[in-house]
C-alpha positions as CSV (number, residue, x, y, z in Angstrom):
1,X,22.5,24.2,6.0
2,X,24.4,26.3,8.6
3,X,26.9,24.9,10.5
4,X,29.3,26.4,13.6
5,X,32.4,27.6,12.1
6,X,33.5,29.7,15.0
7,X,34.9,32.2,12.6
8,X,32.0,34.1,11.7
9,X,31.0,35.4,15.1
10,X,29.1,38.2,16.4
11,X,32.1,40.7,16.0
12,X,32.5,39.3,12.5
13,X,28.9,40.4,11.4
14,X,29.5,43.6,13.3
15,X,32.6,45.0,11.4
16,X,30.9,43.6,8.1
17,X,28.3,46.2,8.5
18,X,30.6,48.7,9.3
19,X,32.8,48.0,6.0
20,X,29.4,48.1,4.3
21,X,29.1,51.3,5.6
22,X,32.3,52.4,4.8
23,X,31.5,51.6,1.7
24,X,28.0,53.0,1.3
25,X,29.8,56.5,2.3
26,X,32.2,56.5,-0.6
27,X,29.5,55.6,-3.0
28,X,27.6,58.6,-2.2
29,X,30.6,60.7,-2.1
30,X,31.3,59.5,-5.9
31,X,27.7,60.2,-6.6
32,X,27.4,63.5,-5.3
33,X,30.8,64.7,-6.6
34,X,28.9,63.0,-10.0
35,X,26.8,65.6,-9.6
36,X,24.0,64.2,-8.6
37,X,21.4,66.2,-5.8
38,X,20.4,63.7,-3.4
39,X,17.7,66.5,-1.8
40,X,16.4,67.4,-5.3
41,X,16.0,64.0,-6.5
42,X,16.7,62.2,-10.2
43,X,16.0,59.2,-11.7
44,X,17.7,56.5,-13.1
45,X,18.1,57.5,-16.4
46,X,18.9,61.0,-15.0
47,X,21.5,59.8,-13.1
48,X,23.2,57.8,-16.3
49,X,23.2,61.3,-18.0
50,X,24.2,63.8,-15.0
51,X,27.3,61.3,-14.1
52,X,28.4,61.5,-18.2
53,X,28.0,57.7,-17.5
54,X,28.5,55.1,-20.5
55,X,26.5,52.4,-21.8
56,X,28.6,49.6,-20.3
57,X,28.7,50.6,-16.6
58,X,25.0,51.9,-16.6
59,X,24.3,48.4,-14.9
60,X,27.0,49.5,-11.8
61,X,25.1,53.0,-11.4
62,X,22.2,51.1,-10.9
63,X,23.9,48.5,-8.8
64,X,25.1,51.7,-6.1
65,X,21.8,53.1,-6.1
66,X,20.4,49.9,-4.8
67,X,23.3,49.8,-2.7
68,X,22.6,53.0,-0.9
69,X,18.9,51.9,-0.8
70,X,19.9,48.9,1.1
71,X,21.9,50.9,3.2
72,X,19.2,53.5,4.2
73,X,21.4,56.5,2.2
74,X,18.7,56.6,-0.4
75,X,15.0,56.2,-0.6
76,X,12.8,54.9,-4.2
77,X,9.3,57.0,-4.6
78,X,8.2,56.1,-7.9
79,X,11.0,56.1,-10.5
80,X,12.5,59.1,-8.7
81,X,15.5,58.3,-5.9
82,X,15.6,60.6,-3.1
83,X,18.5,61.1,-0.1
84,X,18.0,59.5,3.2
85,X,18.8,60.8,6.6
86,X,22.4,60.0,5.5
87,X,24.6,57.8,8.0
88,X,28.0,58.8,9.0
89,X,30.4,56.0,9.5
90,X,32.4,55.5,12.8
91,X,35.1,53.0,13.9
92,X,36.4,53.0,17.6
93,X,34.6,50.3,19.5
94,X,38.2,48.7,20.0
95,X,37.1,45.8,17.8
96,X,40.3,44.2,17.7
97,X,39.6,43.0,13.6
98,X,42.1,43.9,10.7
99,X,40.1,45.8,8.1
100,X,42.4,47.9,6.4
101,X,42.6,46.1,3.5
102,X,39.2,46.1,3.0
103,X,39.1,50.1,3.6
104,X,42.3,51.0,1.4
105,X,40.8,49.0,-1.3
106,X,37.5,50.8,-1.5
107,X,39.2,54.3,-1.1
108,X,41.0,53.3,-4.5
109,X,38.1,52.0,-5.9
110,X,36.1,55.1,-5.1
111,X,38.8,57.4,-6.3
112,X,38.7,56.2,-9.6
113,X,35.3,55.1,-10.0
114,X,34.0,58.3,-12.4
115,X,37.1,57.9,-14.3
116,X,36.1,54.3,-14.9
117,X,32.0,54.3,-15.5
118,X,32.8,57.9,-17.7
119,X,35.4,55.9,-20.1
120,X,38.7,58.3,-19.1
121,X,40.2,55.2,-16.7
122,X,40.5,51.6,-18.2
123,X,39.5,49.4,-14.7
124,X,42.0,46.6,-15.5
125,X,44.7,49.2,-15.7
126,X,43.6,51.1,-12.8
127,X,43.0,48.3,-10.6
128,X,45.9,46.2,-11.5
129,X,48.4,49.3,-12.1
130,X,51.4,50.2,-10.2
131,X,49.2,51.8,-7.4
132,X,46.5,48.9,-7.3
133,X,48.7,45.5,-7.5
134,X,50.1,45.4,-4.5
135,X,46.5,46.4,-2.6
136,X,45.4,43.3,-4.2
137,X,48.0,41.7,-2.2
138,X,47.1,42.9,1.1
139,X,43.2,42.3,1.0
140,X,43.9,38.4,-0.5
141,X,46.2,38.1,2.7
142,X,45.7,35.9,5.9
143,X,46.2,39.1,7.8
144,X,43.4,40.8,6.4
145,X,40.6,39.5,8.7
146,X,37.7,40.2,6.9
147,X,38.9,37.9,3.7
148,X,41.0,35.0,5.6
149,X,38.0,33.7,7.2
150,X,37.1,32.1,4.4
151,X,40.8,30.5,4.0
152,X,40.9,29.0,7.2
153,X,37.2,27.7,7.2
154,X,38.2,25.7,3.8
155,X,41.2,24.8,5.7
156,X,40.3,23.4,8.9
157,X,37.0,21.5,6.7
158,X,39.7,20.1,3.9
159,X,42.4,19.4,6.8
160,X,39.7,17.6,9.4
161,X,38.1,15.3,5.7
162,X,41.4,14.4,4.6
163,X,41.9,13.1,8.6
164,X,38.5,11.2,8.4
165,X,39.6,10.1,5.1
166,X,42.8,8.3,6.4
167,X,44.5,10.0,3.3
168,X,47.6,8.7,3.4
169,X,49.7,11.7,1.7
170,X,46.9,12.6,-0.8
171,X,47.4,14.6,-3.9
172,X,45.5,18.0,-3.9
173,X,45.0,20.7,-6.9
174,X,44.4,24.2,-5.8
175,X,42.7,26.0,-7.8
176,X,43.2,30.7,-8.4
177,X,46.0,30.3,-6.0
178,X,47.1,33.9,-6.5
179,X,49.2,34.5,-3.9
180,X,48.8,32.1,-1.4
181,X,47.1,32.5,1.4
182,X,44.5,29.9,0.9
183,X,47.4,27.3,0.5
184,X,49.4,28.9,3.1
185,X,46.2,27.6,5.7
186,X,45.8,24.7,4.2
187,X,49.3,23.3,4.7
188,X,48.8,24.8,8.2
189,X,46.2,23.0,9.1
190,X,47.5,19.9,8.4
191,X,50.8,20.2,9.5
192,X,48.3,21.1,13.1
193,X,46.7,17.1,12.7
194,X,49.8,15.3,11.2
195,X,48.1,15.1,8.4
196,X,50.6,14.4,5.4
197,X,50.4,15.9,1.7
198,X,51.9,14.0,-0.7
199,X,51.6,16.4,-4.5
200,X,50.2,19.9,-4.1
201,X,49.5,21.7,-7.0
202,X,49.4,25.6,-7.3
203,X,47.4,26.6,-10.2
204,X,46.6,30.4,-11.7
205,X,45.8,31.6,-14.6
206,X,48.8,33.2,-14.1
207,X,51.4,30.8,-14.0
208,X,54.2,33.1,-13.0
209,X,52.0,34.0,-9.7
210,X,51.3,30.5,-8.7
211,X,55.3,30.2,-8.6
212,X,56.1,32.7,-6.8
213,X,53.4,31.2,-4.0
214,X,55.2,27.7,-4.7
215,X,58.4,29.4,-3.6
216,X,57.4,31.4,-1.1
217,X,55.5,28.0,0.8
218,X,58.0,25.9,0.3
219,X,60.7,26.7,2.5
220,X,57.9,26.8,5.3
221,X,56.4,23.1,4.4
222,X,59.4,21.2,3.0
223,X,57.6,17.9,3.6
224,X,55.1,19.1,1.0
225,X,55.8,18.0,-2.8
226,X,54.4,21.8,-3.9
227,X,54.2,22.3,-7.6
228,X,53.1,24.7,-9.7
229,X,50.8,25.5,-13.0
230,X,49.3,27.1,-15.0
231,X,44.8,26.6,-15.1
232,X,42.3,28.4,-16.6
233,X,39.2,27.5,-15.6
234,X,37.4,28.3,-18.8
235,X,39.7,26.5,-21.4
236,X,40.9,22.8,-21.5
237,X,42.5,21.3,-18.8
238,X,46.1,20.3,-19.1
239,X,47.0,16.7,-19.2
240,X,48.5,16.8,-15.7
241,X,45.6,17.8,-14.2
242,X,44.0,14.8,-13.8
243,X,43.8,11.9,-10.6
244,X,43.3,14.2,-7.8
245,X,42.3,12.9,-4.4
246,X,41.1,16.7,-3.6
247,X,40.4,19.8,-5.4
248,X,39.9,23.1,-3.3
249,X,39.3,26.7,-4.2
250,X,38.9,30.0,-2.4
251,X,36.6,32.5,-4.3
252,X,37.9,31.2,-7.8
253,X,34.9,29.4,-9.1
254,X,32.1,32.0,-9.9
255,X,34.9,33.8,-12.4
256,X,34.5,31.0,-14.4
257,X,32.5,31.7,-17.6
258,X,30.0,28.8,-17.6
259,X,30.1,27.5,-13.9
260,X,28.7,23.9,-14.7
261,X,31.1,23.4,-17.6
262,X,34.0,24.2,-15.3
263,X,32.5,22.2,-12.4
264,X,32.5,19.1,-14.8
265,X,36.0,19.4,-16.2
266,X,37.1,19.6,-12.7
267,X,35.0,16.0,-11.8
268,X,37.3,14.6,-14.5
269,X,40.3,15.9,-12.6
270,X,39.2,13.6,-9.4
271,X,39.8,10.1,-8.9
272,X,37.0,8.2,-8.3
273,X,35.5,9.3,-4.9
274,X,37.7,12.1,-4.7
275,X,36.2,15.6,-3.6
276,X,36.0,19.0,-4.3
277,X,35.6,21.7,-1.9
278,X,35.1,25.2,-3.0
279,X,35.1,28.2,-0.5
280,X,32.8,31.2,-1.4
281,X,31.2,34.6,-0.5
282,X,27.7,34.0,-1.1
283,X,24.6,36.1,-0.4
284,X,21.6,35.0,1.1
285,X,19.5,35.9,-1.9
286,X,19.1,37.9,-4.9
287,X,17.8,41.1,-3.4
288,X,20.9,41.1,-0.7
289,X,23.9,43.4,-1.7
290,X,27.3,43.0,-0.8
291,X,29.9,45.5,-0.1
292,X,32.5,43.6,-2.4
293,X,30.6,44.4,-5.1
294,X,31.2,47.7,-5.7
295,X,35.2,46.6,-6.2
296,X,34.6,43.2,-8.2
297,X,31.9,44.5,-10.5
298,X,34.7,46.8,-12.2
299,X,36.5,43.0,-13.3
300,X,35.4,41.8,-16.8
301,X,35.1,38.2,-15.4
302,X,32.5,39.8,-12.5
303,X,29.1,39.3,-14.9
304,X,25.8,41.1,-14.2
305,X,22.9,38.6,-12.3
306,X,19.7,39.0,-12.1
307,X,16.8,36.8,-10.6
308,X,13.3,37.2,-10.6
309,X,13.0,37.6,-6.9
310,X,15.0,41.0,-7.0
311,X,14.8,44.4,-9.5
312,X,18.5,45.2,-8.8
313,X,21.4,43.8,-10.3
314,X,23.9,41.5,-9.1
315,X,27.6,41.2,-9.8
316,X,29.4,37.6,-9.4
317,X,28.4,36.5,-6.1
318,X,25.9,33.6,-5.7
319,X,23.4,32.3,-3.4
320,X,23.8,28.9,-1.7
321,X,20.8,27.4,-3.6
322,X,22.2,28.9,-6.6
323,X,25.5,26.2,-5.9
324,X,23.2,23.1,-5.3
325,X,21.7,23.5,-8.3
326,X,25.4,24.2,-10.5
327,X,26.7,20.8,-8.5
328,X,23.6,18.7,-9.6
329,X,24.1,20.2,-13.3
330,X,27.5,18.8,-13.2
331,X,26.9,15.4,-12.2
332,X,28.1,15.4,-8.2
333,X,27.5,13.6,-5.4
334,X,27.0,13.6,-1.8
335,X,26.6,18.0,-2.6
336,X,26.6,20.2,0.8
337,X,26.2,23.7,0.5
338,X,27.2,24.7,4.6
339,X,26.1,28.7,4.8
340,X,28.4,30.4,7.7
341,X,26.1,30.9,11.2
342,X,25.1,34.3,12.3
343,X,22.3,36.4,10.9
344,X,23.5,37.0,7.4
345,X,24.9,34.8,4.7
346,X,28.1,36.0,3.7
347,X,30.0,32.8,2.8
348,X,29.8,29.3,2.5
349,X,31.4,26.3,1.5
350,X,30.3,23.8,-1.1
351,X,31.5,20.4,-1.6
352,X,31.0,17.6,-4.0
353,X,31.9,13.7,-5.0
């Protein structure tokens, strides 16, 4: 079901493509500095051996081939890939969008990339180093356009049910708070409608992050009881985390291990009626790409996906169907899956009884 957020407009989609661009650039920069001949030609196995590529990131050479497919950089004869007419990215339309994050993120990424897929970088250490923290930072920020749509469209839905609810000061659980910026709309948003919070609690697996977004929102919404805690969303809940009125996440849920397990721990953390509503990048299908790939996949909690309606592989992102079927497995009602409007799928939001 698509519904009219107003957030994923026509400029929206626009400066999408041209971050998948972006992206598809650096990929075949990394390729070819690989040493791989996009005029000459190679196949998949050759391109495994001619990037010095090991056994555990064969999966993500494959994935950027596919990539560069999808983005007309590469063409498939056979089982040999050949170059494209290669596209050259360009900016200066004066879309008035804040991208950089997105862009600064990907040039790490890229630089690093050989080191990683070769086994002379570690990808946790690069990524979360003293050069990739704090870009971390910036892209999970409200002021990085590209990502905050999908904080204020769980917002404004979570702010306008709690309204139609006549929640008088409910208690929420937020779930892969990080550092804050889905919170940060939320409280927002209802501070917009009047709407009251009663307990709000912060939860990471890092319990030392979800403080510091504890501290940092309180002083703005001191009528807010904001707590903080530490969740992992494949091990037990802790005994606190229990009689929710709402549970809301922003991109948190597909890291879980086993999605349906985790969805039905969190149905015991609702009281009865309560909801959960989870905020998500989602592709239209199997055989659609996304740009965020190429940056997740390098995550060890970013597993491989493959479906029968696609030969190339997948990284962490699922469809909307995909999320129908894990809320049925985990005994919800009254499931939407709302895809965003516009002629892709990028996100969506999915919410449950």
């Amino acid at each position: 079901m698509q519904v009219s957020s107003g957030l994923f407009d026509r400029v929206y989609h626009a400066v999408y493509d041209d971050v998948s661009g972006y992206t598809a650039e650096a990929i075949a920069t990394c390729l070819q500095n690989g040493g791989l001949d996009f005029q000459q030609g190679f196949t998949l196995e050759e391109a495994w051996s001619g990037l010095r590529c090991l056994p555990d990131f064969q999966l993500h050479v494959e994935w950027a081939l596919f990539f560069l497919r999808q983005q007309g950089y590469l063409v498939q004869r056979g089982g040999c890939w050949l170059g494209a007419q290669r596209k050259r990215y360009a900016f200066g339309d004066g879309r008035n969008v804040q991208i950089q994050p997105s862009l600064n993120l990907i040039d790490y990424v890229a630089a690093h990339w050989l080191d990683v897929i070769q086994g002379r970088s570690n990808s946790l250490h690069v990524l979360f180093g003293p050069e990739g923290a704090p870009l971390w930072e910036h892209y999970f920020s409200n002021s990085h356009d590209l990502y905050a749509v999908h904080n204020q469209w769980a917002a404004e839905c979570l702010a306008d049910r709690m309204k139609a609810d006549q929640a008088q000061a409910p208690e929420v659980l937020e779930l892969g708070t990080g550092y804050g910026s889905a919170s940060m709309a939320l409280l927002a948003e209802c501070m917009l409608r009047a709407q009251p919070v009663g307990r709000c609690v912060l939860t990471d697996i890092s319990a030392a992050l979800a403080n510091r977004a504890r501290k940092r929102l309180a002083a703005s919404y001191p009528a807010a009881r904001l707590d903080a805690g530490k969740l992992d969303l494949n091990a037990d809940y802790p005994d606190w985390a229990e009689a929710f009125d709402y549970i809301f996440a922003v991109n948190v849920a597909h890291c879980a291990q086993d999605i349906v397990a985790a969805l039905n721990r969190l149905r015991s953390c609702l009281k009865p009626g309560g909801t959960l509503l989870l905020s998500e990048c989602m592709r239209q299908d199997h055989t659609r790409l996304l740009h965020q790939e190429f940056i997740f996949s390098l995550l060890p909690n970013f597993a491989p996906i493959r479906r029968g309606d696609s030969d190339a592989p997948c990284f962490g992102f699922w469809s909307g169907a995909d999320w129908h079927a894990f809320m049925e497995s985990a005994g919800y009602r009254s499931i939407q899956v709302i895809e965003n409007e516009g002629r892709q799928i990028l996100g969506g939001l999915i919410i449950g009884s």
